[in-house]
NUMARRO-57991 format. One line per 10 residues: their letters; for each residue z, x, y of C-alpha. Coordinates in Angstrom, 1 decimal. Layout:
N
a> Z,X,Y ~ ...
// end
This chain:
387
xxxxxxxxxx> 0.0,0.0,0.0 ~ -0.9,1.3,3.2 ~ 0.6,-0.3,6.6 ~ 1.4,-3.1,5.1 ~ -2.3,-3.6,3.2 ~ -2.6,-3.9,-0.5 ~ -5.3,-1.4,-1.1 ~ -6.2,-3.0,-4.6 ~ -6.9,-6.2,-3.0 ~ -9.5,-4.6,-0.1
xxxxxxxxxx> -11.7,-2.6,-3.1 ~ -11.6,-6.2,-4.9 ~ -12.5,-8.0,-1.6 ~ -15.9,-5.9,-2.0 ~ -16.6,-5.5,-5.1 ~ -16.7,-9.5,-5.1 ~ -18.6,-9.6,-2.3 ~ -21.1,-7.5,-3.7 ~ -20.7,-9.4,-7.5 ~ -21.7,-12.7,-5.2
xxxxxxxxxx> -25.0,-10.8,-4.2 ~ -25.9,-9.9,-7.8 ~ -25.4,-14.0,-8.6 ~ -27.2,-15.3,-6.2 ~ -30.1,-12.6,-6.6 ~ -30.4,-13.7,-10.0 ~ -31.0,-17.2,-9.1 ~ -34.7,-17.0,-8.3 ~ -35.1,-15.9,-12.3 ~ -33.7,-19.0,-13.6
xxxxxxxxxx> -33.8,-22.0,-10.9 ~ -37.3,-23.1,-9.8 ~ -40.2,-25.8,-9.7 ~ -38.2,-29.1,-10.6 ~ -34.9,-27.5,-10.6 ~ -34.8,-25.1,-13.8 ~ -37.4,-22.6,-14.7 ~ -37.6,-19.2,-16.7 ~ -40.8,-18.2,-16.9 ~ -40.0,-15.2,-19.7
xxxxxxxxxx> -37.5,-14.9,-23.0 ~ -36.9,-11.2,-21.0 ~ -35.6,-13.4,-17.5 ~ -33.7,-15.1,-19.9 ~ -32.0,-12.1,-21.0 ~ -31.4,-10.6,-17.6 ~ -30.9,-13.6,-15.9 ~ -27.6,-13.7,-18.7 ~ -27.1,-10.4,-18.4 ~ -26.2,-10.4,-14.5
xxxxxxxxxx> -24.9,-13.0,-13.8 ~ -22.5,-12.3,-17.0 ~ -21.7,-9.1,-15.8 ~ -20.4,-10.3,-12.6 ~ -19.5,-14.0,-12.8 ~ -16.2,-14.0,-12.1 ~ -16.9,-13.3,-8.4 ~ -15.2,-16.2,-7.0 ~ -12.3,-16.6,-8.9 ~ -11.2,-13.2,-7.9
xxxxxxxxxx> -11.4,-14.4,-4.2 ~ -9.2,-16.9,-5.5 ~ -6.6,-14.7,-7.3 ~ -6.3,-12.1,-4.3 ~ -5.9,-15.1,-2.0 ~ -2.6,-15.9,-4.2 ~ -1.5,-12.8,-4.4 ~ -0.9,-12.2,-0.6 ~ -0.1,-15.5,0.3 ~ 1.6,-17.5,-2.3
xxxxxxxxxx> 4.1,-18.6,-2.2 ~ 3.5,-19.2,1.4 ~ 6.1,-17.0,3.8 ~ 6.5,-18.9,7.0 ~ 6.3,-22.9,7.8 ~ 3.6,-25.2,6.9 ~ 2.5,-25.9,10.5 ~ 2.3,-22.1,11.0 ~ -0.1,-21.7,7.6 ~ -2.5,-24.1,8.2
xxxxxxxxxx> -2.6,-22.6,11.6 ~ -3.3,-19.7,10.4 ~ -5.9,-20.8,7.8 ~ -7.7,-23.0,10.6 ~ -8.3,-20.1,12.3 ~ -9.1,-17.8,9.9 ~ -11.6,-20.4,7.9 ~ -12.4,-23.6,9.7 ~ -13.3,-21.8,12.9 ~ -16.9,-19.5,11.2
xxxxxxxxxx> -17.0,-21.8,8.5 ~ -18.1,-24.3,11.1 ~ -20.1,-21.9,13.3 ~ -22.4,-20.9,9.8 ~ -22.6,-23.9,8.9 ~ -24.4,-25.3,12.3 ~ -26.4,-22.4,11.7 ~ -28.2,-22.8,8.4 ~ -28.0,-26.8,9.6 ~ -30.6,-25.6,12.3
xxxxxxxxxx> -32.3,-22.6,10.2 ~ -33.0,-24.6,7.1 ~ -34.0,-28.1,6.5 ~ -34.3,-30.8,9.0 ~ -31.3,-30.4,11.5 ~ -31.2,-34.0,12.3 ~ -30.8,-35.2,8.5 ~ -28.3,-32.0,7.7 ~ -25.9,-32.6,11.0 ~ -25.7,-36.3,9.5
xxxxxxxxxx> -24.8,-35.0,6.1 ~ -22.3,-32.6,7.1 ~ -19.9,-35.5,7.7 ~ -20.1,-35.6,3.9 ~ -20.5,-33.0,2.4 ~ -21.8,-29.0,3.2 ~ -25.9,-28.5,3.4 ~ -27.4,-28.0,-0.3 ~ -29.8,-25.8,1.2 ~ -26.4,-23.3,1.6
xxxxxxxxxx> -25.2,-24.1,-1.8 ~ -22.5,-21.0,-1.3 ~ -20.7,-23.2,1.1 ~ -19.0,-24.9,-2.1 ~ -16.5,-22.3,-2.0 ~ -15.1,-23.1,1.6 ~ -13.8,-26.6,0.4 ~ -13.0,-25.2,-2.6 ~ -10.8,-23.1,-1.0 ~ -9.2,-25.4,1.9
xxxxxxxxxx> -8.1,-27.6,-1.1 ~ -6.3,-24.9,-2.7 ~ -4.6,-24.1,0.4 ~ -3.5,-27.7,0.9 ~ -1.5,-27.5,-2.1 ~ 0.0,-24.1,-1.5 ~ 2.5,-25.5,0.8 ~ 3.8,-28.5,-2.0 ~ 4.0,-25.6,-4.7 ~ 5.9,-22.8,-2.8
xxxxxxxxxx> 9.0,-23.6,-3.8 ~ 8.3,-23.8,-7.2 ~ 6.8,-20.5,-7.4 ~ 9.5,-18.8,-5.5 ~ 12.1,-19.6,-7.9 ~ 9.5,-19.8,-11.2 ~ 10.3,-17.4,-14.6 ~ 7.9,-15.6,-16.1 ~ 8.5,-17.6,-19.1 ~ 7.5,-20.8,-17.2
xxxxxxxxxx> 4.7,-19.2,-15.5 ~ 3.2,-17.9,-18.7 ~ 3.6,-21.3,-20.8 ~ 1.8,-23.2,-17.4 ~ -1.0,-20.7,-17.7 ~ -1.1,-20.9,-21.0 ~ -1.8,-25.0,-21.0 ~ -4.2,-24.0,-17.9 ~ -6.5,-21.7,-20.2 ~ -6.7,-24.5,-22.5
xxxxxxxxxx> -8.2,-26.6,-19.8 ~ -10.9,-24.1,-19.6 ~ -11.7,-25.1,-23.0 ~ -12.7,-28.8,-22.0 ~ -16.2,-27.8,-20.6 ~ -17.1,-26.1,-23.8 ~ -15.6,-28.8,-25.9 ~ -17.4,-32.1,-23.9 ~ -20.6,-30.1,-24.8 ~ -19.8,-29.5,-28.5
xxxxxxxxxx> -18.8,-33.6,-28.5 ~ -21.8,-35.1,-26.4 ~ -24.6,-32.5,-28.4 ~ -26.5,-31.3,-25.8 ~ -27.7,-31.9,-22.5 ~ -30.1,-34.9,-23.8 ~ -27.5,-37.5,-21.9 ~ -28.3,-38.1,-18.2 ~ -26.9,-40.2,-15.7 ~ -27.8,-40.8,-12.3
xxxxxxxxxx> -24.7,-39.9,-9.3 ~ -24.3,-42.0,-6.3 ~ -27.0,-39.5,-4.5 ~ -29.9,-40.5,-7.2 ~ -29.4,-37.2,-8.4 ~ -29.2,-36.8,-12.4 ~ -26.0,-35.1,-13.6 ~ -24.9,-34.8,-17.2 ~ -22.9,-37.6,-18.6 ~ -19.1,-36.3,-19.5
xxxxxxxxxx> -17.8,-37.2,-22.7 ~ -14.6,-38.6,-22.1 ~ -11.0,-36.8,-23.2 ~ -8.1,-37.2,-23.4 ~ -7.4,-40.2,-21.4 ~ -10.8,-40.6,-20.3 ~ -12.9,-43.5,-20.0 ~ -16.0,-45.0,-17.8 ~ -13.3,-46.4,-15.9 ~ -11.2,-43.6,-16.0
xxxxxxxxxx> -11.5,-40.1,-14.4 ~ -8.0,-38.9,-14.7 ~ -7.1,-38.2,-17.9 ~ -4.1,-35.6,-19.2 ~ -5.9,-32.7,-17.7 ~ -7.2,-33.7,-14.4 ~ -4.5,-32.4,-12.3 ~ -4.2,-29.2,-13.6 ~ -7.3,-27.9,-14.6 ~ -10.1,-25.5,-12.4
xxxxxxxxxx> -9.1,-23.2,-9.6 ~ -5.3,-23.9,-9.7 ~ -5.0,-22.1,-12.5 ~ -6.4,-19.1,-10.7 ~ -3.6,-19.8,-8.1 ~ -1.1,-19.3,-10.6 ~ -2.6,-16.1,-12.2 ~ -2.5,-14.5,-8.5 ~ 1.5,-15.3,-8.7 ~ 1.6,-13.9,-12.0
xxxxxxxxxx> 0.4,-11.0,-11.6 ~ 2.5,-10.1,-8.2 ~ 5.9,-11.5,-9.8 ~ 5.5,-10.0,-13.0 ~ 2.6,-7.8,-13.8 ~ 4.2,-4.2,-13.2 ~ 2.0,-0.9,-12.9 ~ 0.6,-0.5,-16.1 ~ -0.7,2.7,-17.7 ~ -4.6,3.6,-18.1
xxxxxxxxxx> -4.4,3.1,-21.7 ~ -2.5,-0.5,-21.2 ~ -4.9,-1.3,-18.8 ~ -7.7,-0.9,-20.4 ~ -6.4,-1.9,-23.9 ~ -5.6,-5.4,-22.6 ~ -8.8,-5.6,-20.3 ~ -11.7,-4.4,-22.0 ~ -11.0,-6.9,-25.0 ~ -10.6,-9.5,-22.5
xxxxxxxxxx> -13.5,-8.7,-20.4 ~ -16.3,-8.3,-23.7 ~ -14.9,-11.3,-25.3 ~ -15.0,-13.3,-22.1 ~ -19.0,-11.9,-21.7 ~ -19.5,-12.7,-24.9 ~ -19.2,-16.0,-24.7 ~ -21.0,-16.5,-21.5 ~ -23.4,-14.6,-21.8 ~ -24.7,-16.5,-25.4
xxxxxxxxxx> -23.6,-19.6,-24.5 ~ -26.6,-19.4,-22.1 ~ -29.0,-17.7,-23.8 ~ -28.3,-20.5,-26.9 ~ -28.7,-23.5,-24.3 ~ -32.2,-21.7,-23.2 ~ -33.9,-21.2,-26.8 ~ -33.3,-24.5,-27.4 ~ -34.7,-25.6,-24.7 ~ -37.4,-23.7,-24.8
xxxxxxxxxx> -37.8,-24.3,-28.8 ~ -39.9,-21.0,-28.8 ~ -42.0,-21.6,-26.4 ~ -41.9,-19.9,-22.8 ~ -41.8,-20.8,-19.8 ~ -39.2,-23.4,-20.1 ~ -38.6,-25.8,-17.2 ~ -37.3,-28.9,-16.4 ~ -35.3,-30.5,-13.8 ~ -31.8,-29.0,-12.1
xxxxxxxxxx> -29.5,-30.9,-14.9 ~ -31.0,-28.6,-17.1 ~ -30.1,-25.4,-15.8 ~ -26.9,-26.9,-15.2 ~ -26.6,-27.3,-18.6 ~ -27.9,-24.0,-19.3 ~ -24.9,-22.6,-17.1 ~ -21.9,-24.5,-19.0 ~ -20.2,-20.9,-20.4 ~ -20.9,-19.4,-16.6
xxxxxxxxxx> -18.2,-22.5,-14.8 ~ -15.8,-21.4,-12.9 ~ -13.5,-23.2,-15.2 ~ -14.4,-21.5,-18.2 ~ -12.7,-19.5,-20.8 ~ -15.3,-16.9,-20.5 ~ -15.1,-16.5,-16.9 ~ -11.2,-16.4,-16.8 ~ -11.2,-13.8,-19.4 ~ -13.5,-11.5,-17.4
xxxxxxxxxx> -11.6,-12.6,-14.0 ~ -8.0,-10.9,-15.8 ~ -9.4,-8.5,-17.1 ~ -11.5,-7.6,-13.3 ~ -7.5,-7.8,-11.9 ~ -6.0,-5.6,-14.1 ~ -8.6,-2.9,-13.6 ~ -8.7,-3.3,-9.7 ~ -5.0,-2.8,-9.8 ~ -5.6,0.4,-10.9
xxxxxxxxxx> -7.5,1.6,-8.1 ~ -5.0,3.6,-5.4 ~ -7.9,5.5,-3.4 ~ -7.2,5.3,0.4 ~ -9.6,8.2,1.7 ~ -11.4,8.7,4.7 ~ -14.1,6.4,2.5 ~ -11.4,3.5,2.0 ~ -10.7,3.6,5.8 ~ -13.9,4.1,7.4
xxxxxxxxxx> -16.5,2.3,5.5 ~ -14.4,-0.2,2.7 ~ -11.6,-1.0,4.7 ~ -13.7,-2.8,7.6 ~ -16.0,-4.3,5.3 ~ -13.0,-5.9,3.7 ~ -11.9,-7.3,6.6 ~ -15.2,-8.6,7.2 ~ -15.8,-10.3,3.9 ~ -15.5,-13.8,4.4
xxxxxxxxxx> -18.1,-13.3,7.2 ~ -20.4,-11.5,4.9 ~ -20.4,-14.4,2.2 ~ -20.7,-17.4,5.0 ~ -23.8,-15.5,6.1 ~ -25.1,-13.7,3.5 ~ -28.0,-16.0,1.7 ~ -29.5,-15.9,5.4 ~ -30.3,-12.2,4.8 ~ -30.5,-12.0,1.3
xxxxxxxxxx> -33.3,-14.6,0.3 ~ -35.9,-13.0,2.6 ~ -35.2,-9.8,0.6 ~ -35.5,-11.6,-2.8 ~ -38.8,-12.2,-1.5 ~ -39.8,-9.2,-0.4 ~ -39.2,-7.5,-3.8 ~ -40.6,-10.4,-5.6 ~ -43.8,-9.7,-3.4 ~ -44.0,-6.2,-4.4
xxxxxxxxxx> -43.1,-5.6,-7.4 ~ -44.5,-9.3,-9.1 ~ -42.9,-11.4,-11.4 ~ -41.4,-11.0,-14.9 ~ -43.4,-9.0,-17.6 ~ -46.1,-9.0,-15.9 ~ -44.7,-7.3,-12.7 ~ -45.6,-3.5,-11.5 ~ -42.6,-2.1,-14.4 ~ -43.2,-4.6,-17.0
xxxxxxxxxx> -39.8,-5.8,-19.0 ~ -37.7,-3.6,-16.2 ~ -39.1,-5.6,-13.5 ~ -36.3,-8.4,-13.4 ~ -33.3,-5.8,-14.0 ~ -35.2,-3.7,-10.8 ~ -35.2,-6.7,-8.7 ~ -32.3,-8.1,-8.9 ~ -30.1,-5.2,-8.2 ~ -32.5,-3.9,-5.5
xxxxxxxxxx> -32.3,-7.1,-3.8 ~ -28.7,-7.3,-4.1 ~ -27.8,-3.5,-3.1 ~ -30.0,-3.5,-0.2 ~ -29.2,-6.9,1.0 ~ -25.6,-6.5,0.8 ~ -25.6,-3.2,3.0 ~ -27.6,-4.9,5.4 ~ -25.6,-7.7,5.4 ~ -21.7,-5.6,5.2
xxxxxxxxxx> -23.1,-3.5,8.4 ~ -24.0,-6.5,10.3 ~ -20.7,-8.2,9.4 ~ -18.8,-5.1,10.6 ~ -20.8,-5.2,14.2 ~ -20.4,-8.7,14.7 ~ -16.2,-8.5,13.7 ~ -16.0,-5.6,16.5 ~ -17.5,-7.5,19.2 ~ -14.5,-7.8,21.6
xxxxxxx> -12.3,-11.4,21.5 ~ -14.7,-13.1,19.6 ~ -15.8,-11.1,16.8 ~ -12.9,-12.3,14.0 ~ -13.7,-15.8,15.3 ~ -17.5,-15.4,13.9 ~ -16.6,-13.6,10.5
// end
């Protein structure tokens, strides 16, 4: 810890920013036409393969967010404050701008009283987020006083929630059942659990399954996770981490070969790669496998250089201002690879083509993107209001 910073927590800050780059780079290689589209069995693979390799990006955001601010350590009033600031205020500002920059701004300022723009899917996270934080302040008190013993057997019923998604698919066979939301767009019908029904959304597991379980691990980890040796570390995390790869990484490659029954491309509309992505949630065993064993690693790392305080340490402090604004700098790139180097097997390096493109689009994009990020936070008075 350096004045008062948790050093882990700034390399993690990064390294999740960049992870978020490598997802959203690899998006073009599976989403298209109607919604879902792979145009080669090799984009399937690589498409997997990084989006695996990183996928428990936002969860980590989570996790550090609990880690330095849960339990909360000052009143309610004086948190949300804090988190108004800190969020609401460039969450808003980004928002107007891909309102204006993408789409038709009339129709996307009407929608924003609903709901963020699709066009900016990334914005998810933000109310993702502000809901975790509204329940930080009803579960403080809990987690000041909580036992590891407690803790552990909550988390424990937690990663059996992230089970269910995996389990509704195994019970419904497929992604052959499709119903039709509010909006007129399709979604997969769930197969009820547990104290579900068509009538009934709130069965045993509804109020304490997806990110709060996340919360939780951040709290577990600062209350009882001590400093643990390299060989501990990496005895407990790499099994985690391959296991929880494992089964994301086939759970979408399965979901693709049947789709595509041997035959590529394979397209189809967005339920299907929503389907395709059911081992890749958020809420998955998979991802919260990789997302421990992530922690424990970063928890490792102690280095506070001139590196850590010149280049990481700003960049840290302007991550939430890189992810708000990042898909504004990194599509254009996408592009620009995908124009010169072509497309799948038959691009300019043949099956490396993909594996090139994503990366390079996600390296060069994120640089860009971290050094205007940093310019725009130094701006004096009003640069930590933008990112």
């Amino acid at each position: 810890m350096e004045n008062g910073r948790v050093i882990w927590i700034d390399w993690l800050r990064v390294a999740a920013c960049f992870m978020v780059f490598v997802v959203h780079s690899t998006e073009p290689f599976y989403l298209g036409g109607e919604g879902a589209r792979i145009l080669t069995e090799a984009d399937a693979f690589w498409s997997s393969f990084f989006d695996c390799l990183v996928r428990a990006c936002v969860p980590l955001f989570v996790i550090a967010s609990s880690y330095l601010q849960f339990p909360i350590r000052y009143s309610t009033g004086e948190f949300f404050k804090r988190r108004a600031v800190r969020i609401l205020v460039p969450f808003i500002l980004w928002t107007l701008v891909y309102a204006f920059v993408w789409g038709e701004p009339v129709t996307n300022l009407k929608d924003l009283a609903l709901n963020f723009n699709y066009a900016a899917g990334h914005l998810w996270f933000v109310y993702m987020i502000l809901g975790v934080y509204l329940l930080m302040p009803l579960l403080s008190p809990w987690a000041e006083k909580v036992g590891k013993k407690e803790l552990t057997v909550y988390l424990g019923i937690w990663l059996l929630t992230t089970l269910i998604p995996l389990i509704r698919d195994w019970a419904s066979s497929g992604a052959t059942t499709v119903i039709y939301g509010p909006s007129g767009l399709p979604r997969q019908a769930l197969y009820p659990l547990w104290g579900e029904a068509s009538w009934n959304a709130y069965g045993t597991f509804y109020y304490f399954s997806g990110f709060i379980g996340y919360l939780l691990l951040g709290l577990y980890f600062r209350k009882f996770v001590g400093e643990l040796s390299w060989t501990r570390t990496l005895v407990i995390s790499v099994p985690c981490y391959i296991a929880g790869f494992a089964i994301a990484f086939g759970g979408f490659l399965r979901r693709v070969h049947l789709s595509a029954d041997g035959a590529f491309p394979v397209e189809g509309l967005v339920e299907k790669a929503v389907w395709w992505e059911t081992t890749w949630c958020n809420d998955t065993i998979g991802v919260a496998l990789m997302a421990i064993a992530w922690i424990l690693i970063f928890k490792k790392i102690k280095a506070e250089g001139r590196f850590y305080k010149k280049a990481l340490q700003p960049v840290s402090n302007a991550s939430y201002g890189i992810y708000l604004m990042h898909l504004l700098i990194l599509v254009p790139i996408c592009g620009l690879f995908r124009g010169w180097l072509g497309s799948g097997e038959e691009g300019v390096l043949g099956f490396w083509t993909t594996p090139v493109e994503i990366m390079g689009a996600a390296v060069t994009a994120f640089i860009a993107t971290a050094i205007t990020a940093v310019i725009i936070r130094a701006i004096p008075r009003i640069g930590k209001y933008i990112v």
